[in-house]
N, C-alpha and C positions, 0 to 999 in steps of 0.2 A: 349040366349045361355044357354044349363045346367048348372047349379052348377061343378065348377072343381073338387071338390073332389069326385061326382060320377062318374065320366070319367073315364073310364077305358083307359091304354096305347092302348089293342088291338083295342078299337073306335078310337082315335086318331091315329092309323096304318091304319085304312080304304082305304084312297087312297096311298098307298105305300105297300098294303099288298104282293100284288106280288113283288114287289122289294125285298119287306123284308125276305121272304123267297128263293129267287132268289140268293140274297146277303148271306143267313146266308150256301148254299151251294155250294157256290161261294167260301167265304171264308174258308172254311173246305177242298177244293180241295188245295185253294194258300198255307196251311201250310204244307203239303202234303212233305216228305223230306225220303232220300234213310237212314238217319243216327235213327237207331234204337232210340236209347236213344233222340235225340232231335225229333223224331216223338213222343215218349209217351210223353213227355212235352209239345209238341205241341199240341198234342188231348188234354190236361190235361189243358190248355191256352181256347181255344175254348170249353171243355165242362160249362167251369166257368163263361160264359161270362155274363154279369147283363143285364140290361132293355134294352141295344141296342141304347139309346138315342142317342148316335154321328150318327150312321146312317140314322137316322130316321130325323135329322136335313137335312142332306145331299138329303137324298130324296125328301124330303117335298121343303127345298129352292129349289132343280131343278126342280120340279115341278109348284113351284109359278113362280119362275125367269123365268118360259119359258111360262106359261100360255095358253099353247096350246091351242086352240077351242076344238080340241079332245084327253079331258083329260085323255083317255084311251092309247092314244099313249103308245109303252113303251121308258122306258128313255135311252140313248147312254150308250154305257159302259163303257164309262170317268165318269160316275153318279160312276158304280161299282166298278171303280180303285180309284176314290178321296176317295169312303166311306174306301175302300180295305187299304190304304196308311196310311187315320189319324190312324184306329185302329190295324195296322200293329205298327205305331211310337209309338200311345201312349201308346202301352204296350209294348214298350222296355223300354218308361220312368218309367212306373209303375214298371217293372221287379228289374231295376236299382236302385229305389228309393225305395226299400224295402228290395235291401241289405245296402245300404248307413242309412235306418234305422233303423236296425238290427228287421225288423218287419217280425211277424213267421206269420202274417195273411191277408187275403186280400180280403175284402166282405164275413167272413164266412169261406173261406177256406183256409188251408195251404196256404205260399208264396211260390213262385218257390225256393229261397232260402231255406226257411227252410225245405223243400224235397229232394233237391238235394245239398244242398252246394252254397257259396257263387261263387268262381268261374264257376261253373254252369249255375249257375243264369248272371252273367256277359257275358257270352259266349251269352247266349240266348237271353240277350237284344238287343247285338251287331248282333244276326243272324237275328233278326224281324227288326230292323234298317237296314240293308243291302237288305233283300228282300222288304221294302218299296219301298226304294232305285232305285231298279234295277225293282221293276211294273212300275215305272216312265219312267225310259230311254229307255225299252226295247219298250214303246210306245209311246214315244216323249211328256209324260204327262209334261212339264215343266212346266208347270203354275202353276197347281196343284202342284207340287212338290214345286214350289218357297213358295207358300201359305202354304201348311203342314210342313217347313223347319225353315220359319220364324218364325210360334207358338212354335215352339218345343226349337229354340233359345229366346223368350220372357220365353216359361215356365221356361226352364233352369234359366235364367235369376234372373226370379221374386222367386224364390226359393233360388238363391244365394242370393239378396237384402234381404229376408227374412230374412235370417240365419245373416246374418252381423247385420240385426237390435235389432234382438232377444238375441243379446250379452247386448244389452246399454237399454232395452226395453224405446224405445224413439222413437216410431214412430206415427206419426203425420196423421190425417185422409187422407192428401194429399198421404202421403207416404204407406198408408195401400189402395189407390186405386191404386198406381202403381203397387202394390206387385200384389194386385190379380188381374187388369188387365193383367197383363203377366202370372199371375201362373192358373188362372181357366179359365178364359174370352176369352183369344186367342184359345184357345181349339175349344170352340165350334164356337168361329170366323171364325177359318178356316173351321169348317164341312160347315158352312152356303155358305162361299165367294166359295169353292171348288163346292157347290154343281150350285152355279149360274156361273160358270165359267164352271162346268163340262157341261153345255148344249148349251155354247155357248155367255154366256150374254157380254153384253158392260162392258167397263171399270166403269162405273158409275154406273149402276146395279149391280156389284162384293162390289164394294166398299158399298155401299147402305145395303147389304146383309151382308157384316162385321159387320158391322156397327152393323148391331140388333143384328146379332149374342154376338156381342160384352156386349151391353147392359144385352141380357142374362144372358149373362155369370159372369156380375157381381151381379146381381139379385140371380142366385141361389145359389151364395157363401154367397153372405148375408142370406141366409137362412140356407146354410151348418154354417154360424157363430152361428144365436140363436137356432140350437140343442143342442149346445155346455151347454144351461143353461134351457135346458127342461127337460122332462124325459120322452117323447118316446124311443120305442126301435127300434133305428137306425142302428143297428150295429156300432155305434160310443160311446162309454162309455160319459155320463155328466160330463163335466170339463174336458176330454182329454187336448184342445187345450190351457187351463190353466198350465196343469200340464205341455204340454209341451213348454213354455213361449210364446205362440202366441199370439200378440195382437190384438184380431181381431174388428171390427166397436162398437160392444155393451159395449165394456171396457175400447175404446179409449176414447169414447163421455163422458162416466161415468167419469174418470179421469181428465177431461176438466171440469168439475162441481164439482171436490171436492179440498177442502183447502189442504194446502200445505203438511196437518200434514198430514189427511187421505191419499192424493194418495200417500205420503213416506211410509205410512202403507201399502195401499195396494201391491205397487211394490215389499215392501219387502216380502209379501205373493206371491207375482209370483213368484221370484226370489228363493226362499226360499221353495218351498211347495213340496217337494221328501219328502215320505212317511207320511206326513201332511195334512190329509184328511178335518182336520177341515179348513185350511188355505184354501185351494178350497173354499169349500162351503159359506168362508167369504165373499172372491170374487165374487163369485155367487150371495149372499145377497146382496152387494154391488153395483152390477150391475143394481140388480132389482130394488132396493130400490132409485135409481137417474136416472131412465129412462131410460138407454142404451137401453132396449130391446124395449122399445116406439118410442125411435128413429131409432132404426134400422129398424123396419119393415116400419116405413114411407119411411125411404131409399129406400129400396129393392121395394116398391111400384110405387115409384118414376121412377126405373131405369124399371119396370116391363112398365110403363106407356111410356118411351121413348121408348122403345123397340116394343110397338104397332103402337106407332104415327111412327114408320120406316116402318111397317108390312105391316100398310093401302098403303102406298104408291106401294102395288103392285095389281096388279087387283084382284079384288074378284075371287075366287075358290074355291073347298074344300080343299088342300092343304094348302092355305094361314088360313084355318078358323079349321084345324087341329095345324100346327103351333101357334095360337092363342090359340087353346086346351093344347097344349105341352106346353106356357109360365105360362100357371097360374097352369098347375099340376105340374112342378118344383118348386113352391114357396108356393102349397098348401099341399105339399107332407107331410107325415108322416114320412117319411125315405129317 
C-alpha cells in the first residue's frame, strides 16, 4: 500500500467521486431558503466547507457495507440524506458552539457569530437543526435520524462532562476516553453506522460499522491532542488546549509519572497560565520530557490498529481499501 502521507484526499475520493460531487450539489440546493439574510449565511456555511471527510466516511461505509459485485452501481439516496443530516446537525453544533465560545473564527474564517451577532448565529443553529430534522421525517429516514440524534446527544454530552471536569482538572485516562468518545468519536460513529444502514445493512453490520467508526474517531483526536505540543501550522495555535485547561491523553499520562510536588506544579501552570506564555511552554517541556507524547501516539496507534482489525472484516473492495487510506491519512495528517 503507498506511503499515507503521499495520498492525496482526491485518490482516496476515487470510488465515491461521483457521490462526492453529487452530494456537494445536492447539498447547496437543500440550503436553499426564501429568507434573504439566512440564504447569504447559508451560501456563506457551504462556501467554507473543509475536506468533506464526514461524507466521504458515509460514502465509502455504504459502499463497503453493501459490497455490491457491481461497484459501479450508484448508491440509494438514503446514502444522500444520512450524509445531508450529520452535516446539516453538525454545523448547527459548530454554529452554537462558537457563540457559547465567544470564538470570532472557524477553520480560517469568520464565525457566523462574529459576522452576524450572537443571536443570529443562534437562530441559524436552530434553522440547520430543524431542516436536518424535517429531511428525516419528510422521508421516513428514522433510523438514520435515531443514529445522527443519539451522536449529537453523546457530543452534547461529552462537552458538558468536559466542562464540569476542567473546573477540578482531575480527570483520569478513564474519564478523558469518555469525554472524547462522546465529544469526537460518535461523530464520525454515526457517518460510518448511517452510511451502512443507509443501504440497507443488518443490524450487526450497523453496529460493526459504529464500531470502527468509533475507534476512528478516537484515533484522530489523539492526534488532534499531540498538535497541541508541535509546531505545525494547523490552524490551531501550540498550547491552545493548555491555555484553555483541557487535559488531554499526553498531560494526563505525564501527571501519573511525576511526584507530588511537580504535578501541584504543573496544575498550578494550567490553572494559572492567562497571559503567562512561559507557564505553557513549561507544560509543553514537561510533557515531552516524561513521555506523554511516546505514549500517546502508541495509543492512537493502537486504536488505529482496532479500527483495521473491524475494517478487514468486511469483504475486500476499493472502498474498504480507500477507508483504510482515509484511517492512516487522519493520523498522518499535517493539519
Amino acid at each position: 500500500m503507498p506511503n499515507p502521507s503521499t495520498i492525496s484526499l482526491d485518490q482516496i475520493q476515487a470510488p465515491i467521486a461521483a457521490e462526492m460531487t453529487e452530494f456537494e450539489h445536492k447539498f447547496r440546493q437543500s440550503m436553499r431558503t426564501k429568507v434573504l439574510l439566512l440564504d447569504k449565511i447559508m451560501g456563506y456555511i457551504v462556501k467554507r466547507k473543509g475536506k468533506q471527510i464526514r461524507p466521504m466516511f458515509v460514502f465509502l461505509t455504504a459502499r463497503a457495507a453493501r459490497a455490491e459485485p457491481n461497484t459501479g452501481d450508484p448508491l440509494p439516496d438514503a446514502s444522500f440524506r444520512g450524509a445531508a443530516l450529520i452535516e446539516l446537525l453538525h454545523t448547527a453544533t459548530l454554529v452554537h458552539d462558537d457563540v457559547v465560545d465567544e470564538s470570532n473564527y472557524r477553520r480560517g474564517f469568520f464565525s457566523i457569530n462574529a459576522l452576524w451577532k450572537n443571536k443570529i448565529a443562534v437562530l441559524v443553529g436552530d434553522y440547520l437543526l430543524s431542516r436536518g430534522l424535517l429531511l428525516s421525517l419528510e422521508n421516513d429516514d428514522f433510523d438514520l435520524l435515531k443514529i445522527v440524534s443519539n451522536a449529537v446527544r453523546e457530543l452534547s454530552e461529552g462537552e458538558l462532562l468536559q466542562i464540569e471536569k476542567a473546573r477540578k482538572l482531575d480527570i483520569t485516562e478513564e474519564v478523558y476516553f469518555d469525554i472524547i468518545r462522546q465529544k469526537t468519536a460518535s461523530l464520525i460513529a454515526s457517518c460510518t453506522a448511517v452510511g451502512a444502514a443507509s443501504v440497507g445493512a443488518d443490524k450487526e453490520t450497523i453496529e460493526r460499522a459504529r464500531l470502527f467508526g468509533e475507534k476512528v474517531g478516537i484515533a484522530f483526536q489523539i492526534k488532534d491532542d499531540l498538535f497541541d505540543y508541535g509546531t505545525a501550522e494547523i490552524g490551531k495555535p501550540v498550547g491552545i488546549d493548555i491555555k484553555e485547561k483541557k487535559m488531554t491523553l499526553p498531560l494526563i499520562y505525564s501527571l501519573q509519572q511525576a511526584s507530588w510536588l511537580e504535578k501541584r506544579q504543573v496544575i498550578f501552570n494550567v490553572k494559572n497560565n492567562a497571559g503567562h506564555r512561559d507557564r505553557v511552554q513549561q507544560v509543553i517541556e514537561f510533557v515531552k520530557r516524561t513521555g506523554g507524547l511516546e505514549y500517546a501516539i502508541k495509543t492512537m496507534k493502537e486504536y488505529r490498529d482496532q479500527a483495521l482489525a473491524i475494517l478487514y472484516t468486511f469483504p475486500e473492495s476499493p472502498s474498504r481499501t480507500s477507508l483504510e487510506q482515509l484511517i492512516n491519512y487522519t493520523i498522518e495528517r499535517e493539519k
